[in-house]
C-alpha positions as CSV (number, residue, x, y, z in Angstrom):
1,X,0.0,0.0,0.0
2,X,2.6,2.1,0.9
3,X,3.8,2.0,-2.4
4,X,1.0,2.7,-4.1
5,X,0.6,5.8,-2.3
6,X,4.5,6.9,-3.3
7,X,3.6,6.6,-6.9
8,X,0.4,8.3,-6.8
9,X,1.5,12.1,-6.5
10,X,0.4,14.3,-9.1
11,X,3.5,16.5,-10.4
12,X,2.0,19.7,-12.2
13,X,4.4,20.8,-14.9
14,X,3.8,24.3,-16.7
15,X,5.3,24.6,-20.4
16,X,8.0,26.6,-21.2
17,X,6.7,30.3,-22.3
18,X,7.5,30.8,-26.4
19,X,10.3,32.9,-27.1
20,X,8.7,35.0,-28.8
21,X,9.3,39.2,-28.9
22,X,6.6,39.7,-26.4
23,X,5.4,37.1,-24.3
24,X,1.9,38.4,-22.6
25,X,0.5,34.7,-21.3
26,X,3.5,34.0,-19.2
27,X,2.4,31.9,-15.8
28,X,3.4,35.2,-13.5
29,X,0.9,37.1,-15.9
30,X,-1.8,34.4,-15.5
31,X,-1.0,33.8,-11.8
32,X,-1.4,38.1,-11.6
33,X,-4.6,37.8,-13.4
34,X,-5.9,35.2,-11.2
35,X,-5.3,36.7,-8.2
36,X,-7.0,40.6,-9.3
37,X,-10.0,38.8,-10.7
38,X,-10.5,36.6,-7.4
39,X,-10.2,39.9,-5.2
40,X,-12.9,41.3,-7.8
41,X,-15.2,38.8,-7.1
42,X,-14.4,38.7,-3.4
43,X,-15.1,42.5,-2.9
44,X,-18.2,42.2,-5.3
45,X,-19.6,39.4,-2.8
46,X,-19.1,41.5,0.2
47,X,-20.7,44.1,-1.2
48,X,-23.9,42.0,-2.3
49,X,-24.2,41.0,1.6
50,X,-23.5,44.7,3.1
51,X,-26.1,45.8,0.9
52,X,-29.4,43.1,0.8
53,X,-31.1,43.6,4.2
């Protein structure tokens, strides 16, 4: 069993960025986008609640 569960870890690999000129999807860019949308939505759901009564 123990070896089983040795074996069964996920590994998440990203791909290289293109070398291209200008490289606008790089995974800081996405991680950045993430983050600013999630705070959106976060502030947009407090605001919902402060506001229904």
């Amino acid at each position: 069993m123990k070896n089983i569960e040795q074996n069964a870890r996920l590994h998440i690999y990203h791909a290289p960025a293109r070398k291209t000129g200008r490289q606008l999807l790089t995974q800081k860019n996405v991680d950045i986008a993430v983050v600013i949308v999630s705070f959106a939505g976060l502030i947009s759901a407090m605001a919902f609640l402060l506001t229904m009564r």
